[in-house]
C-alpha positions as CSV (number, residue, x, y, z in Angstrom):
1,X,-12.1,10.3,7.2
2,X,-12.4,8.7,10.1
3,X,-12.4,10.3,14.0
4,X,-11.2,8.6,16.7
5,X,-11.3,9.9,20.4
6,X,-8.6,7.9,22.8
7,X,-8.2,8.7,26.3
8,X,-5.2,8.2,28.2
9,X,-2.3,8.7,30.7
10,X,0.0,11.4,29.5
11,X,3.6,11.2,30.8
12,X,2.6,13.2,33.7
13,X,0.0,11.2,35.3
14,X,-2.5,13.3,33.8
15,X,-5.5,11.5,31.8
16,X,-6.3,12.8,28.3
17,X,-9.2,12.8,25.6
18,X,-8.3,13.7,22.1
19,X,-10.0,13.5,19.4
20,X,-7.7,11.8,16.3
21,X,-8.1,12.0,12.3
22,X,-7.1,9.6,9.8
23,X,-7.7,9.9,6.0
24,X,-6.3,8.8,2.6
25,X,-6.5,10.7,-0.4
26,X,-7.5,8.9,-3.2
27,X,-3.8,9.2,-4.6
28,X,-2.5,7.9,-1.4
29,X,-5.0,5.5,-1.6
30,X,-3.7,3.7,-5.1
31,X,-0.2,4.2,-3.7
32,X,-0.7,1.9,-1.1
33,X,-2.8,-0.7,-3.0
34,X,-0.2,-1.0,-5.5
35,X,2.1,-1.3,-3.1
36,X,0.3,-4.6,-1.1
37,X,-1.1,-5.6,-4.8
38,X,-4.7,-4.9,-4.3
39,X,-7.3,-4.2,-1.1
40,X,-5.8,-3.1,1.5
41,X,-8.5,-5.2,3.6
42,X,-8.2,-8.3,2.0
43,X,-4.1,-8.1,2.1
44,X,-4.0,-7.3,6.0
45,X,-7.3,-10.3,6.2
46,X,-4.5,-12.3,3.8
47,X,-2.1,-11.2,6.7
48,X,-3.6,-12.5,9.9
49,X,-4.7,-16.0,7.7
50,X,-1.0,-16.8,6.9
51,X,0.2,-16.2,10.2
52,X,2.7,-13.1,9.0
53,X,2.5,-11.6,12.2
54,X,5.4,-9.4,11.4
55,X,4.4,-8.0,8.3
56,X,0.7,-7.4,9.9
57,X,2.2,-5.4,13.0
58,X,4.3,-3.4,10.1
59,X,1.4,-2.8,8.2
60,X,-0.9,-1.6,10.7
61,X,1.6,1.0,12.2
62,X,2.5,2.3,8.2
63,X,-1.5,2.3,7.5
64,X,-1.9,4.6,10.8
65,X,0.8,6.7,10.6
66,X,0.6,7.3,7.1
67,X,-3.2,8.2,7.0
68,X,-2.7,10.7,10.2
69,X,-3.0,14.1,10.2
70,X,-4.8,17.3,11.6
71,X,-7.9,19.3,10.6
72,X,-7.7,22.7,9.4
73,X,-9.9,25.2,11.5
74,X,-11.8,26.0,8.5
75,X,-12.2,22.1,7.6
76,X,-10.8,22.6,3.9
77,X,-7.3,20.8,5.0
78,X,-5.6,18.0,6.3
79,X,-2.1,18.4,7.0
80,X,0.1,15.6,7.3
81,X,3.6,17.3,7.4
82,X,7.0,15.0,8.6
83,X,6.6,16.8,11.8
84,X,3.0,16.2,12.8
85,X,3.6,12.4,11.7
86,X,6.6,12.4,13.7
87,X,4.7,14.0,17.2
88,X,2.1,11.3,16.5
89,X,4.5,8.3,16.4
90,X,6.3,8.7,19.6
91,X,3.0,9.5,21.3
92,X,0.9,7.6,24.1
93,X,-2.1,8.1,21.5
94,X,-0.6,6.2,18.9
95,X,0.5,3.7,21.0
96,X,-3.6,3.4,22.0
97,X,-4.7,3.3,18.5
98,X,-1.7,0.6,17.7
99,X,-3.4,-1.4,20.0
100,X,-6.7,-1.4,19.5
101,X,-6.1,-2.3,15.4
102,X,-4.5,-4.8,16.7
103,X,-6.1,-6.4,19.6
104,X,-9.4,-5.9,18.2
105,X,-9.8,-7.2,13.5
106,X,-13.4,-5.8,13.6
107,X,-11.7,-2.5,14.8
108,X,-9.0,-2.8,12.5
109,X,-11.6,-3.7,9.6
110,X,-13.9,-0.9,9.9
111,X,-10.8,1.2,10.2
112,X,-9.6,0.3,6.9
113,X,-12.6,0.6,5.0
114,X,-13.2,4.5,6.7
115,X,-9.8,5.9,5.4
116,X,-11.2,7.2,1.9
117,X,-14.7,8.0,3.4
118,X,-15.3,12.0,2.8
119,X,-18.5,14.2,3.3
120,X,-20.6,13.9,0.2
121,X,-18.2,11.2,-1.5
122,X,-18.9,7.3,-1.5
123,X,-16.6,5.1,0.3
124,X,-14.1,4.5,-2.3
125,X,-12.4,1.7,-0.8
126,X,-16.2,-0.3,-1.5
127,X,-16.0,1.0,-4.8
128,X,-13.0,-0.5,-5.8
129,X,-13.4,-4.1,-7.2
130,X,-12.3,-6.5,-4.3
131,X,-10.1,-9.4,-5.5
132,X,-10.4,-12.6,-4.8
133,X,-8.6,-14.4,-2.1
134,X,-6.9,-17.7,-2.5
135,X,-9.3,-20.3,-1.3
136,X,-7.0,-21.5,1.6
137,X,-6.7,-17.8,3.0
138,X,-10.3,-17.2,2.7
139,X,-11.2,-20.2,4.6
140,X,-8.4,-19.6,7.3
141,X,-9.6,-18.8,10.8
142,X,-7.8,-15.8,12.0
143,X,-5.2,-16.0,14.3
144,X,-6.0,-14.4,18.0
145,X,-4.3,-10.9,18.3
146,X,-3.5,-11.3,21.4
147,X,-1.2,-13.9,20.6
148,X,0.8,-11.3,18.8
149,X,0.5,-9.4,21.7
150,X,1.7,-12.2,23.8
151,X,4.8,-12.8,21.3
152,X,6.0,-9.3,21.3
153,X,5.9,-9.4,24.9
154,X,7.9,-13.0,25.1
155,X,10.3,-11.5,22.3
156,X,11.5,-8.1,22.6
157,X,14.0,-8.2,20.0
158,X,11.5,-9.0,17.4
159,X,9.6,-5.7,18.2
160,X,12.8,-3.5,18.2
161,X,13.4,-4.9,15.0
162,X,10.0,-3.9,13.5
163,X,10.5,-0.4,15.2
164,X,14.1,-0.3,13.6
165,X,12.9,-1.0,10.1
166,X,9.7,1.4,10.6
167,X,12.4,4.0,11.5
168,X,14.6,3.3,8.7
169,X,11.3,3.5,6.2
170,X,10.6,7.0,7.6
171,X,13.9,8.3,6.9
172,X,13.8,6.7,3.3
173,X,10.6,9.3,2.7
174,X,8.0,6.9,3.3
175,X,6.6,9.9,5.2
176,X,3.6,11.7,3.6
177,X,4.1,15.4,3.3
């Protein structure tokens, strides 16, 4: 599990410190490596080397919204219901987390590998068997996030059009319950 405290401007003017939780169940976990075919490190490193901006800003904003949720008092839960996912998204904090992952890969990194760490558990993302990268992608240097930055901001349409599919994906049940 991993806690993270942003601090912001709400919508009134008025600044704000929360503290955020992000996990992945081991079940959750496998889902999603299936889905990217292996490490979820290495694919979003894989990512970043072959310039798929695009599918890295789509993967970053699934991988935080779908490993968000909130404590329980009694610290036995975490509940990640359709509406607590859906509060999150259209909030200031996401947007603060969005950009840090992706303004800052050693961020972004250790996030990753902290989404199956639990009290008394080992890291299970180390413990999974890491494949290896094509030599190419390994070798890559990669790219500056805040030339992504700099490209959403020069192309609008391009980030509507990853907000649109993200939308549609949520209403497809993408949405962990």
């Amino acid at each position: 599990m991993i806690k993270q405290t942003v601090t912001y401007l709400d919508f009134n003017g008025q600044e704000v410190t929360e503290d955020l939780y992000f996990n992945l169940t081991n079940a959750e976990y496998v889902r999603l490596t299936g889905k990217v075919g292996g490490d979820i490190s290495d694919y979003a490193q894989q990512l970043v080397a072959l310039g798929k901006h695009g599918e890295m800003l789509e993967f970053i904003e699934n991988l935080i919204l779908s490993s968000y949720g909130v404590r329980t008092p009694d610290g036995r839960g975490f509940k990640k219901t359709k509406e607590i996912r859906e509060n999150f998204e259209y909030s200031i904090a996401f947007s603060e987390i969005f950009e840090m992952l992706l303004s800052d890969p050693d961020k972004a990194s250790a996030f990753a590998s902290g989404l199956m760490s639990m009290p008394g558990k080992p890291n299970a993302v180390q413990a999974q068997p890491r494949p290896q990268l094509p030599r190419q992608v390994a070798e890559a240097k990669p790219d500056n996030s805040k030339e992504v930055l700099d490209m959403l901001s020069a192309n609008p349409e391009l980030l509507q059009s990853l907000l649109n599919k993200q939308s549609e994906q949520a209403g497809r049940g993408i949405n962990n319950e």
